[in-house]
Kinemage of the C-alpha trace (Angstrom):
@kinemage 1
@onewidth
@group {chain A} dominant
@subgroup {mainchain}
@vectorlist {calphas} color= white
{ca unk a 1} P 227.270 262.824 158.863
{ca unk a 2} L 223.901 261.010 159.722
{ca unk a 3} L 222.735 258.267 157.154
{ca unk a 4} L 220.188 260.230 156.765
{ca unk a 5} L 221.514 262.840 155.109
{ca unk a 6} L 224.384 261.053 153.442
{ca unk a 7} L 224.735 261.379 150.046
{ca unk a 8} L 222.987 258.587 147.738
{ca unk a 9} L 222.927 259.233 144.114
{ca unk a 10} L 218.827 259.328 142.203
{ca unk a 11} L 217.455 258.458 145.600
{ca unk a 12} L 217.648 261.919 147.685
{ca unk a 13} L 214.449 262.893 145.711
{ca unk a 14} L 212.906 259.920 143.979
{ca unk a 15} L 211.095 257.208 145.906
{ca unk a 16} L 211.893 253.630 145.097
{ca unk a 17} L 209.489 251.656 143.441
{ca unk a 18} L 209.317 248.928 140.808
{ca unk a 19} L 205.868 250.373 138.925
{ca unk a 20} L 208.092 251.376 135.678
{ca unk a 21} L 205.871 253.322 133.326
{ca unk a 22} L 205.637 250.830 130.925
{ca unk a 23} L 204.822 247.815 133.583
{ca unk a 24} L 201.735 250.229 134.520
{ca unk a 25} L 200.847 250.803 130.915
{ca unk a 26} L 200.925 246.949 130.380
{ca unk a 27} L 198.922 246.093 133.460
{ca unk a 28} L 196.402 248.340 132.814
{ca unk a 29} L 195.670 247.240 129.266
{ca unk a 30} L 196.044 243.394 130.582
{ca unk a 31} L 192.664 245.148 133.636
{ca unk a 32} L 191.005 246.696 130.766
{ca unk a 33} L 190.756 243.915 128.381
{ca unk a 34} L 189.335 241.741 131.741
{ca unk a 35} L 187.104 244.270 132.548
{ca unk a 36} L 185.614 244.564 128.931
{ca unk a 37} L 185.965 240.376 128.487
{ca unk a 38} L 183.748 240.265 131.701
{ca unk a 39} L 181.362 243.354 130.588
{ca unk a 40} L 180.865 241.317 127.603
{ca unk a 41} L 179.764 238.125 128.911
{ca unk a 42} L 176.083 239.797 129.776
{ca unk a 43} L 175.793 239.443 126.372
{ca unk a 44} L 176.508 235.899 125.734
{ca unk a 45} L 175.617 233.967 128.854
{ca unk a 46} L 172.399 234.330 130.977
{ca unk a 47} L 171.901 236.104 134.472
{ca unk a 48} L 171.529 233.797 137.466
{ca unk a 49} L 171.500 233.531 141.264
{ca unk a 50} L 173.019 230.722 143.861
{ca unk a 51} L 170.935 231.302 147.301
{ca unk a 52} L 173.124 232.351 150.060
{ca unk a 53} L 173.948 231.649 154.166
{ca unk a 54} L 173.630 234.184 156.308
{ca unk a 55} L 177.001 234.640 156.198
{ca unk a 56} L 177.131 235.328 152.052
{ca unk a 57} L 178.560 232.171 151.116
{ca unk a 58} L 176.765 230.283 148.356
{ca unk a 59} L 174.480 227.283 148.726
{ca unk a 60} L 176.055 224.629 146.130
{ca unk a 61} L 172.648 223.180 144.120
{ca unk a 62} L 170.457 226.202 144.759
{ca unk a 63} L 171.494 227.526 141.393
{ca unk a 64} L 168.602 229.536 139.293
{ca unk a 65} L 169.086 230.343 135.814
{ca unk a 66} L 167.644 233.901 134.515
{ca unk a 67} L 167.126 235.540 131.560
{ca unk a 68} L 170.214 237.010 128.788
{ca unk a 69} L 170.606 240.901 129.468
{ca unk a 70} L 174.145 242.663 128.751
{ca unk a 71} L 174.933 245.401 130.703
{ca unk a 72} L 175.121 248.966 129.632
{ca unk a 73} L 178.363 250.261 128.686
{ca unk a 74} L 178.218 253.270 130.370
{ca unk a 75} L 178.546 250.878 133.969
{ca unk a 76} L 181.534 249.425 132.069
{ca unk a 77} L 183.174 252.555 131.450
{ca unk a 78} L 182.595 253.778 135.055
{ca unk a 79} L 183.186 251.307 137.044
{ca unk a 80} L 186.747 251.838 137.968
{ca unk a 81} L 185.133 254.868 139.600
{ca unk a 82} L 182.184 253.507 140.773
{ca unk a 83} L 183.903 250.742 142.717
{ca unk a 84} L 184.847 253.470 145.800
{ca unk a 85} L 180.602 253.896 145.998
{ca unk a 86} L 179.916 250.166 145.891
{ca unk a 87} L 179.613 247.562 148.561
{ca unk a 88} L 182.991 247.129 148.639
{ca unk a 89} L 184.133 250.692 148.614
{ca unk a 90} L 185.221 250.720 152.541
{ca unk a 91} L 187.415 247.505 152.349
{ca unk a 92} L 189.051 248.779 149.051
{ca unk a 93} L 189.407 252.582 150.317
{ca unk a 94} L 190.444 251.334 154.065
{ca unk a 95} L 193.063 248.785 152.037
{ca unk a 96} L 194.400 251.966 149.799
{ca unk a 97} L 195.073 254.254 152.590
{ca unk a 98} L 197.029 251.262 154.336
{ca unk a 99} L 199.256 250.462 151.171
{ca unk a 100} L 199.877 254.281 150.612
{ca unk a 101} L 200.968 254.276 154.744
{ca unk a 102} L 202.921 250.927 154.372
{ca unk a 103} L 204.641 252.598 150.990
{ca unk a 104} L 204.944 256.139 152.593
{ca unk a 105} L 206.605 254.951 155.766
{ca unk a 106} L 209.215 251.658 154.218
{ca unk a 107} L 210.601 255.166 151.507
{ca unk a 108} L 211.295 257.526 154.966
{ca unk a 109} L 212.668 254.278 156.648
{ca unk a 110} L 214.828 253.700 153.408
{ca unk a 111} L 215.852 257.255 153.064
{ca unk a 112} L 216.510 257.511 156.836
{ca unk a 113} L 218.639 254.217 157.217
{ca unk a 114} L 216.710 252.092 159.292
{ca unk a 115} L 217.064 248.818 157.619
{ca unk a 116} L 220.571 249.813 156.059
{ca unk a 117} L 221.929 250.415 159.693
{ca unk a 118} L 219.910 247.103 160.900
{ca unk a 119} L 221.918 245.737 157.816
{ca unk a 120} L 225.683 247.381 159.090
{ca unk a 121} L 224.970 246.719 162.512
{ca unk a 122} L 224.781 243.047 162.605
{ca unk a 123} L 227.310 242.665 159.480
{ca unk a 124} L 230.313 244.151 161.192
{ca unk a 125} L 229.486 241.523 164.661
{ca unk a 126} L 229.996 238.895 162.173
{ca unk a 127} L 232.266 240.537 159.097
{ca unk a 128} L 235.142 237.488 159.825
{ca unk a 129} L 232.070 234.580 159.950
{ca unk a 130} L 230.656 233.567 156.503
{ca unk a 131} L 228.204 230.991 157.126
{ca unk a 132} L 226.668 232.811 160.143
{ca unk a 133} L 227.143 236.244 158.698
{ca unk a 134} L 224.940 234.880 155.562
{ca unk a 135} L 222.591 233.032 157.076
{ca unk a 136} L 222.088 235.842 159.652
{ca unk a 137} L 221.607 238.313 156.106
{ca unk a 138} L 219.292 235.612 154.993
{ca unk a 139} L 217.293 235.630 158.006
{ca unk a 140} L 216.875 239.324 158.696
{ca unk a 141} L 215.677 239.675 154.837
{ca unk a 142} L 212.907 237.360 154.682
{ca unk a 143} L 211.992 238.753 158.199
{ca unk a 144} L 211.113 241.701 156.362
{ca unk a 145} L 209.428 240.565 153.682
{ca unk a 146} L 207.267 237.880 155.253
{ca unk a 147} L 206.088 240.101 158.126
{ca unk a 148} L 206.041 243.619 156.391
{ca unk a 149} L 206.139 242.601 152.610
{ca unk a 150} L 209.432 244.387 151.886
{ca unk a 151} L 210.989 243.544 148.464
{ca unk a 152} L 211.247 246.141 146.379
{ca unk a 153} L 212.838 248.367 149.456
{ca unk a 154} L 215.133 245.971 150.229
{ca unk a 155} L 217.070 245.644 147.101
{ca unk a 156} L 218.115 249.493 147.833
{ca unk a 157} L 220.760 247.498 149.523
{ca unk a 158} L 222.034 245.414 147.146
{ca unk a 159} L 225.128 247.023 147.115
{ca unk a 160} L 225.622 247.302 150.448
{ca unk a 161} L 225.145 243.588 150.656
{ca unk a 162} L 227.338 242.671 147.458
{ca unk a 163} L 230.512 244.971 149.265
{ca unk a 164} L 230.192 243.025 152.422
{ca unk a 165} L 230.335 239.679 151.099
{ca unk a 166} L 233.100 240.765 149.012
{ca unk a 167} L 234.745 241.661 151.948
{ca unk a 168} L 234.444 238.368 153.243
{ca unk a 169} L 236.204 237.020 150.190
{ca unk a 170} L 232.862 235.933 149.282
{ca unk a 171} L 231.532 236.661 145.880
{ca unk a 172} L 228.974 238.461 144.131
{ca unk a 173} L 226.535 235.787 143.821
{ca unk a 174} L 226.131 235.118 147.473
{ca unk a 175} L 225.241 239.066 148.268
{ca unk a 176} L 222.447 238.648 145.375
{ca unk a 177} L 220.920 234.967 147.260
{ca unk a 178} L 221.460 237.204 150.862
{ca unk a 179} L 219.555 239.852 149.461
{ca unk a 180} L 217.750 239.802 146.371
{ca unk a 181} L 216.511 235.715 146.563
{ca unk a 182} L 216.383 236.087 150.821
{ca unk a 183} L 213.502 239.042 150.282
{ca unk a 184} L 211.569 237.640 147.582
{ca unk a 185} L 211.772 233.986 148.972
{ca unk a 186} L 210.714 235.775 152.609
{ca unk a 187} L 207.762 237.596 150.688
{ca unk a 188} L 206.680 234.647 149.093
{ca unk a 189} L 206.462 232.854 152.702
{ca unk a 190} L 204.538 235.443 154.212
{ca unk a 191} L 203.496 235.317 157.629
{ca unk a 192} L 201.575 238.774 157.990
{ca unk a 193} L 202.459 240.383 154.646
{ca unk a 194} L 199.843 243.430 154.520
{ca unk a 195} L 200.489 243.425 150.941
{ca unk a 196} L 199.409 239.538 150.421
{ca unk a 197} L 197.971 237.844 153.880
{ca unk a 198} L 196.482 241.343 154.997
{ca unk a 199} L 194.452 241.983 151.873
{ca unk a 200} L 193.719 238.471 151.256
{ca unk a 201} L 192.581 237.962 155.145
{ca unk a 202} L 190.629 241.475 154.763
{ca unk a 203} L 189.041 240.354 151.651
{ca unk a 204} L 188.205 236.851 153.101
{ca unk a 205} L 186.505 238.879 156.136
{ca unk a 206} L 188.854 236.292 158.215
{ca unk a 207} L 191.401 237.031 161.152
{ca unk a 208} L 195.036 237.705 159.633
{ca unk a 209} L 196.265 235.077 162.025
{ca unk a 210} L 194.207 232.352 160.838
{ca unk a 211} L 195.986 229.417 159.550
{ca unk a 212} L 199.552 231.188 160.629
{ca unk a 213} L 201.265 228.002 162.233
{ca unk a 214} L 201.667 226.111 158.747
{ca unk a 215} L 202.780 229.826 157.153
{ca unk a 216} L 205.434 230.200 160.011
{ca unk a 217} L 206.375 226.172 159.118
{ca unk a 218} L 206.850 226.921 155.745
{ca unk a 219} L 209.077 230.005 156.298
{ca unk a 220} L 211.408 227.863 158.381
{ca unk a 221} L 212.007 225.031 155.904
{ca unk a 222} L 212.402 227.670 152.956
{ca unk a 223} L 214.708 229.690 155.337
{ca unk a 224} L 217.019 226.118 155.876
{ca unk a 225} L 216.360 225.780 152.076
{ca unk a 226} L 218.306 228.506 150.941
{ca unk a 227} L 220.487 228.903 153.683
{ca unk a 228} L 221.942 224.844 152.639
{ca unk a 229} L 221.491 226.157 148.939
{ca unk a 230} L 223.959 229.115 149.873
{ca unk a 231} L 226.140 226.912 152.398
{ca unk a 232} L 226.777 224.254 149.647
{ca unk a 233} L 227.845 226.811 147.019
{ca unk a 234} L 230.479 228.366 149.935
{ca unk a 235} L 231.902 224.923 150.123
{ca unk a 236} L 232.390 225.151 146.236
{ca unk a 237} L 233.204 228.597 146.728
{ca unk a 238} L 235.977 227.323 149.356
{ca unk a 239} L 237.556 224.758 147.182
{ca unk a 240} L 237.420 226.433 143.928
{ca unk a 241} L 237.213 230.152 144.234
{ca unk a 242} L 237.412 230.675 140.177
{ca unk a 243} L 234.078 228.251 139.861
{ca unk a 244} L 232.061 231.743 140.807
{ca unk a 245} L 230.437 232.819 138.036
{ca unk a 246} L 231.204 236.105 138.935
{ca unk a 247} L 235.105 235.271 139.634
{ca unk a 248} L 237.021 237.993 137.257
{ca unk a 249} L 234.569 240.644 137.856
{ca unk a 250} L 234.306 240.341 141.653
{ca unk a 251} L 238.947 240.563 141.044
{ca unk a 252} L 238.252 243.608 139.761
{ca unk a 253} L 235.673 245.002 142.266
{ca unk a 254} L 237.042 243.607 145.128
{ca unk a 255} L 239.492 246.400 145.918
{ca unk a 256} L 237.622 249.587 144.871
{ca unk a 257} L 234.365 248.290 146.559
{ca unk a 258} L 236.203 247.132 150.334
{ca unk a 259} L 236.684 250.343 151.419
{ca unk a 260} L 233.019 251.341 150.746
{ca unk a 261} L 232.072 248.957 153.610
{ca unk a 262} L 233.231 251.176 156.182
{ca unk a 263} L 230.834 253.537 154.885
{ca unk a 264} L 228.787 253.903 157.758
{ca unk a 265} L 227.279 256.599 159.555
{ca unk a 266} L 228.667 258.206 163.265
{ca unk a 267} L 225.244 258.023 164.708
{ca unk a 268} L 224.984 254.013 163.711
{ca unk a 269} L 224.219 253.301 167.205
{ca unk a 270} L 221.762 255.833 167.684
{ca unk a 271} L 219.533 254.883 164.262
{ca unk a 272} L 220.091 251.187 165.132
{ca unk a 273} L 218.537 251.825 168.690
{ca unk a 274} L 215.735 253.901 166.654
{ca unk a 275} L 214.547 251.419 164.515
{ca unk a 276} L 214.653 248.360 166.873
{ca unk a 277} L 211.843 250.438 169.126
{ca unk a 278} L 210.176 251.158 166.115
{ca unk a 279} L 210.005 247.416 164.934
{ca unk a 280} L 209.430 246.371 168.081
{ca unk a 281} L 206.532 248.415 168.696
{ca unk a 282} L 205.312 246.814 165.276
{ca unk a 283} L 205.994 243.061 166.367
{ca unk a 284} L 204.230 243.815 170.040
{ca unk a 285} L 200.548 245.059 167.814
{ca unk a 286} L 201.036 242.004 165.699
{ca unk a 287} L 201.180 239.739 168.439
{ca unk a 288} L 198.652 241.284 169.809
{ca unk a 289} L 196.242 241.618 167.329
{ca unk a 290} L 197.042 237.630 166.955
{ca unk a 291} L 196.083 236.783 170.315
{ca unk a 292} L 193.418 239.402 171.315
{ca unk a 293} L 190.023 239.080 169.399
{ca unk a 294} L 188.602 241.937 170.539
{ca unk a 295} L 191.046 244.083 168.265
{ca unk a 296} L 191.330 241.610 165.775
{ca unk a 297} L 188.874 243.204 163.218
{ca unk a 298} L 190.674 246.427 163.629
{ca unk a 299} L 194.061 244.978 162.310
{ca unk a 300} L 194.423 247.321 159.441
{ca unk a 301} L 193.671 250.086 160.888
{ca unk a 302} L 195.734 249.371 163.578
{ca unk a 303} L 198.445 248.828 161.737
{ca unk a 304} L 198.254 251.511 159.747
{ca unk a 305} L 198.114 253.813 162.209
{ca unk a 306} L 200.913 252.265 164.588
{ca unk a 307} L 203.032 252.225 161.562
{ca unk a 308} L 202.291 255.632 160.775
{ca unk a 309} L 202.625 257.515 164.118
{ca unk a 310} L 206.311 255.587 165.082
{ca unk a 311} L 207.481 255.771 161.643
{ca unk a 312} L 206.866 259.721 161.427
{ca unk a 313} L 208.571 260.142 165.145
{ca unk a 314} L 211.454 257.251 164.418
{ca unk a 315} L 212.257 259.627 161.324
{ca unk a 316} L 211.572 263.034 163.072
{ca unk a 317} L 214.385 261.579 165.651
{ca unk a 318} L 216.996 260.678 163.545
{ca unk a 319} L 216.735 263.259 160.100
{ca unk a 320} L 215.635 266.327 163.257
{ca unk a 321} L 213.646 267.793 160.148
{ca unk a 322} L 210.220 267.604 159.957
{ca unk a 323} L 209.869 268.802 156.507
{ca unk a 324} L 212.333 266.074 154.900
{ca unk a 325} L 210.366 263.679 156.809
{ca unk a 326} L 207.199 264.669 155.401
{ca unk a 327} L 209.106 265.070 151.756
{ca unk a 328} L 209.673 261.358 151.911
{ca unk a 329} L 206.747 259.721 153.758
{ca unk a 330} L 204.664 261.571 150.965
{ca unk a 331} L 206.956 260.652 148.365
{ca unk a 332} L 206.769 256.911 149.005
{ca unk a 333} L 202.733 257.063 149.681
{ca unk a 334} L 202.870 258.953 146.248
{ca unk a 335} L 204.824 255.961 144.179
{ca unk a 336} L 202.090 253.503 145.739
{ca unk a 337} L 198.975 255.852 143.828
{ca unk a 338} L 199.726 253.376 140.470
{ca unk a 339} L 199.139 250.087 142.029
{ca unk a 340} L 196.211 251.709 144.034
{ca unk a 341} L 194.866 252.784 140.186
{ca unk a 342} L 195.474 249.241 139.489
{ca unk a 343} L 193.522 248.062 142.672
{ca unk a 344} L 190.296 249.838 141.668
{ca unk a 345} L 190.657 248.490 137.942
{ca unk a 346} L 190.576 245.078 139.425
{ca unk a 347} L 188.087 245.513 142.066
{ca unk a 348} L 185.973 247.585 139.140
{ca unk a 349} L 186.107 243.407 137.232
{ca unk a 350} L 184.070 241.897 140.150
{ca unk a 351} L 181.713 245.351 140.423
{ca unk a 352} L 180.561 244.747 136.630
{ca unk a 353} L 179.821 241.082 137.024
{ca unk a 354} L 177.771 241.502 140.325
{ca unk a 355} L 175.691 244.256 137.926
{ca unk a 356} L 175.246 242.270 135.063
{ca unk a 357} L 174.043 239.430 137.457
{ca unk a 358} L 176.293 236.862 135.689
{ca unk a 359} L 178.952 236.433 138.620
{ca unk a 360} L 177.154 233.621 140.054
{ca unk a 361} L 176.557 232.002 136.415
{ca unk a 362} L 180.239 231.794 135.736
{ca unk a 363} L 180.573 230.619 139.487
{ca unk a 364} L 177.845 227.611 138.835
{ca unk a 365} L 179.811 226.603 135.237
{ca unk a 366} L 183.371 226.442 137.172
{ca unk a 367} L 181.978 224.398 140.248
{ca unk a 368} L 180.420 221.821 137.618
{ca unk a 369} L 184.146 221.535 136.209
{ca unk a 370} L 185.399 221.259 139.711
{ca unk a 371} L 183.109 219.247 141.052
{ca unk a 372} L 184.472 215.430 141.628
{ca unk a 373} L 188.089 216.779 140.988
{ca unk a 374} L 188.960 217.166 144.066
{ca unk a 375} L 190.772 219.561 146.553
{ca unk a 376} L 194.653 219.180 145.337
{ca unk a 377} L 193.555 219.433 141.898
{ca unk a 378} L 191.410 222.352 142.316
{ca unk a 379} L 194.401 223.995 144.686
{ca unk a 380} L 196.994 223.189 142.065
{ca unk a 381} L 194.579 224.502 139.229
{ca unk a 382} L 194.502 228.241 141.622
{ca unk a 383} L 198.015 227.416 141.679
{ca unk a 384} L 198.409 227.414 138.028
{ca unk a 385} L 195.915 230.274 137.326
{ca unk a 386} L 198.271 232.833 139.597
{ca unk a 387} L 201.313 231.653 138.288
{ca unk a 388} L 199.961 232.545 134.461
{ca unk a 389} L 199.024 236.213 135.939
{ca unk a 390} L 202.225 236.335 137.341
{ca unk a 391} L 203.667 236.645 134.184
{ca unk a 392} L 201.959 240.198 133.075
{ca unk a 393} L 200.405 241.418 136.588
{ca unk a 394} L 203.320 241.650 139.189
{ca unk a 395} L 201.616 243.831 141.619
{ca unk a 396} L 199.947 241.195 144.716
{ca unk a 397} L 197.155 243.466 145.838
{ca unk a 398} L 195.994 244.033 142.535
{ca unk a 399} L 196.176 240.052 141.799
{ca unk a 400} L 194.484 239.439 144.549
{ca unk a 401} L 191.373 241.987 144.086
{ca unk a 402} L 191.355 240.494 140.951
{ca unk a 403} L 191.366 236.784 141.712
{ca unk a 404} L 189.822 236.212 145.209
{ca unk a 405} L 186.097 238.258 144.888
{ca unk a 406} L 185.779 234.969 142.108
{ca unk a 407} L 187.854 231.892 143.675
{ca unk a 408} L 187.117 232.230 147.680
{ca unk a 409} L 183.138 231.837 147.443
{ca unk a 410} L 184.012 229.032 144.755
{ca unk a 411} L 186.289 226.879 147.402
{ca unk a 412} L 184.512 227.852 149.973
{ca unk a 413} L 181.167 226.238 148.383
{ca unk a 414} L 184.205 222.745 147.653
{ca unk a 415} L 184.603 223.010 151.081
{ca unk a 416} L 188.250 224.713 150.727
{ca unk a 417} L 189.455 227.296 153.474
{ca unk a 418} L 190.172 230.641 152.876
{ca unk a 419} L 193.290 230.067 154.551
{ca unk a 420} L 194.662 227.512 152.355
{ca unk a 421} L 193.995 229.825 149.340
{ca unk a 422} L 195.946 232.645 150.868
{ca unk a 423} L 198.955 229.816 150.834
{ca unk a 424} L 198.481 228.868 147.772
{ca unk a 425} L 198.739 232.249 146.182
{ca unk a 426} L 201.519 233.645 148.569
{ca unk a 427} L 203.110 230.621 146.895
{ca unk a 428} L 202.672 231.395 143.271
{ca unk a 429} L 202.931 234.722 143.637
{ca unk a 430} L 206.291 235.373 144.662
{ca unk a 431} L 208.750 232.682 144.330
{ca unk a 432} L 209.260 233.416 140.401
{ca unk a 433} L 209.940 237.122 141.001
{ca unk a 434} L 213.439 236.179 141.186
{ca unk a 435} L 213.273 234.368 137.862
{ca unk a 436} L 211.154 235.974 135.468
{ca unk a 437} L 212.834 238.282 133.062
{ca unk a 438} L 209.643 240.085 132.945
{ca unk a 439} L 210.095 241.319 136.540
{ca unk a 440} L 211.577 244.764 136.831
{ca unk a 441} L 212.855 244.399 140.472
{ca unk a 442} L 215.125 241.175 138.705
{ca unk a 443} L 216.500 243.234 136.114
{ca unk a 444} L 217.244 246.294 138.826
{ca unk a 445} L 218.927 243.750 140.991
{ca unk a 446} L 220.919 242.064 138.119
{ca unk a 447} L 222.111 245.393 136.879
{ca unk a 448} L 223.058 246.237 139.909
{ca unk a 449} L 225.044 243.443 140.486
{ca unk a 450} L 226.286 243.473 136.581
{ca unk a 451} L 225.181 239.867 136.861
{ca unk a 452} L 223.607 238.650 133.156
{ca unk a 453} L 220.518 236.706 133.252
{ca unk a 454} L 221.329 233.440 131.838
{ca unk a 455} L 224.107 233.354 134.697
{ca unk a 456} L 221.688 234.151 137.590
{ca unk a 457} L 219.586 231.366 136.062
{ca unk a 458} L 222.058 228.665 135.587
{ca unk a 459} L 222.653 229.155 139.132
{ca unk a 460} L 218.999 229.277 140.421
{ca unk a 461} L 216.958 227.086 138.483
{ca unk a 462} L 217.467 224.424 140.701
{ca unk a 463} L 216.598 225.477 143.978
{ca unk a 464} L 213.270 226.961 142.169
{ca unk a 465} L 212.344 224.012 141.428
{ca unk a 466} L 213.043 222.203 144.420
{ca unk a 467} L 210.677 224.916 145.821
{ca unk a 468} L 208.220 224.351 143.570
{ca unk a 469} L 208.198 220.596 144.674
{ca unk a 470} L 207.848 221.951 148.298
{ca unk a 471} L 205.329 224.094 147.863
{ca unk a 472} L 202.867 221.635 146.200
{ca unk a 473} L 203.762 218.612 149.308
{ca unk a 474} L 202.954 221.601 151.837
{ca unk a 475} L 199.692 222.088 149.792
{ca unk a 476} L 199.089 218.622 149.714
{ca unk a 477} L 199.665 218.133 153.687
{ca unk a 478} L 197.530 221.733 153.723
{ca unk a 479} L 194.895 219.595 151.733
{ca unk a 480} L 195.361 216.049 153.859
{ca unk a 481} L 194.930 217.742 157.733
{ca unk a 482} L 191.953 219.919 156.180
{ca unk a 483} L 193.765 222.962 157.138
């Protein structure tokens, strides 16, 4: 039996995603009171205009004020629709289509195996090596999500992960920092994340490999981070196997859940072979949209399309039925449609403003509070800002069509990169999804792992914070080299 056709209980016909109904319900009342907020402030403060370079960035000091005129509701009302006929209707529809491929092609490569075999593969070379065996997990999951901004996907295998390092005579909590912390921490470090440094870089209008070599440096020390985080605890672990504070219930597991291990499929070889040519074909385009120009404004296309095309034939080859296929990739593009709705609500936020002509108003009233702060301050302030939306928007793209049309022509006028922003809010975005009870994907993975949430944070708070520390001395070096 193929893993692509084994059995796996609620997912054979539901795509994973992490958009509960209520989360959407609650992030679209948190858009709709911005978008009325913002429709509101043409009635309170006056129109103006900054004069603009050629290339559309604003002239600090050229500031004009105009007259008070609110905007008509109707434009309010309909702008969440209007937004796919304004100027920015071809990045936001060309951004869509690429989250609905990215989404459409990680369900078929979920419900096919390919990262589950990648998982099995390398897991049974090492079953008898802890350390390596972990840090190898640790590696291959923040791979993922740094490079193609799998999190969600990749707690699917939880389980999996939890069985092995049982196993091992491991324990529970090192499968949930191998998996659950290793994605989150690698999408938080993202490299070429479409979902955070591609729509970000798009929005910018800048290369997605600009600014890469300090992304790449902080991956590496957050990779040694938790990998001497995890290494420490199976020291502990070694000398004192009851200090777990999953001890009694990983007793109980351990026996029933071994043999599930050796769950894997006949044609393991076959799917691993698979899905190595179809990531590779994926690494080769992003190297080469990094280091040849004349395709680098076609990046998301490209992308989309590569993605696409080899994840359709990679599935066609190992599920041999085109219709399942399909069933899947359409599935997974169909579970994305909510945070697209949520996309166009925050891209409808900048839409009104432009309208109302009071965008560059509030821009002119936030560089006179900025102004004579200086960089780090105005970085950490971003900082702050994303970490408070954190708490009630958790989709990325729909953060960051929310927060960048506002903050990139403000620190770009302070003399701020764009790249420096898209660090900063890869930063605040993602590191707390592993520690915010409000986060859905948290609670799925605790569950999962019957782990409570006071234990899980008793055991992380630490190494949150130390990452908190190192985020703000790589913005500060970010802020020192003028990066």
């Amino acid at each position: 039996m193929s893993l692509a056709t084994a059995k796996r209980p609620r997912e054979k016909e539901k795509a994973y995603s992490n958009i509960s109904a209520r989360s959407f319900l609650v992030v679209v009342a948190i858009l709709l009171v911005f978008l009325l907020f913002c429709g509101s402030l043409s009635y309170f403060i006056p129109q103006g205009a900054f004069e603009r370079d050629a290339n559309g960035n604003i002239l600090p000091g050229t500031y004009v004020k105009g007259q008070l005129k609110g905007i008509a509701i109707w434009r309010v009302i309909t702008a969440p629709a209007r937004v796919f006929a304004s100027e920015d209707a071809l990045t936001i529809i060309m951004i869509s289509i690429f989250l609905l491929v990215m989404s459409g092609v990680f369900n078929l490569l979920d419900k096919t195996g390919g990262v589950r075999t990648f998982i099995i593969y390398i897991m049974r070379r090492l079953r008898d090596r802890g350390g390596p065996v972990v840090c190898m997990t640790v590696l291959i999951f923040m791979l993922f999500g740094s490079l193609f901004g799998m999190f969600e996907e990749l707690v699917t295998l939880l389980p999996l992960i939890i069985v092995f390092m049982l196993s091992m005579k491991l324990d529970t909590m090192v499968g949930l920092g191998a998996c659950l912390m290793a994605a989150c921490f690698g999408f938080s470090t993202a490299i070429t994340n479409p979902f955070s440094v591609g729509t970000a870089a798009q929005l910018a209008e800048i290369h997605v490999s600009s600014g890469a070599w300090l992304r790449i440096v902080f991956f590496g020390i957050v990779y040694l981070v938790l990998c001497i985080f995890l290494m420490r605890y199976l020291k502990k672990l070694s000398r004192d196997p009851q200090s777990s504070p999953t001890y009694e219930n990983d007793l109980k597991r351990r026996e029933s859940l071994i043999d599930q291990a050796d769950d894997a499929p006949k044609e393991l070889k076959k799917i691993f072979r698979v899905y190595s040519a179809f990531f590779a074909i994926q690494g080769v385009l992003l190297v080469s949209i990094a280091c040849i120009r004349a395709i680098a404004d076609f990046a998301i296309p490209l992308l989309a399309a590569s993605f696409l095309i080899s994840g359709l034939i990679s599935g066609q080859i190992v599920c041999r039925d085109f219709k399942k296929v399909l069933s899947w990739f359409l599935k997974g593009a169909a579970a994305m449609l909510p945070a697209v709705f949520m996309i166009a609500l925050a891209s409808s936020v900048k839409l009104v403003m432009v309208e109302s002509n009071v965008i560059d108003t509030v821009m002119h009233t936030v560089l006179q509070l900025l102004g004579g702060k200086g960089k780090l301050i105005t970085i950490l302030l971003i900082y702050a800002l994303i970490l408070f939306l954190q708490l009630f928007i958790g989709s990325a793209s729909a953060k960051i069509f929310l927060v960048m049309p506002i903050v990139l022509p403000i620190t770009t006028a302070l003399g701020i990169s764009p790249t420096l922003i898209i660090l900063t809010y890869c930063m605040a975005d993602g590191f707390t999804d592993v520690i915010l009870p409000t986060n859905p994907v948290l609670l799925i993975g605790l569950s999962m792992a019957n782990v409570s949430y006071w234990k899980w944070l008793k055991w992380t708070w630490k190494i949150q914070l130390l990452l908190f520390a190192i985020s703000v001395l790589v913005l500060l070096f970010g802020v020192m080299i003028g990066y």
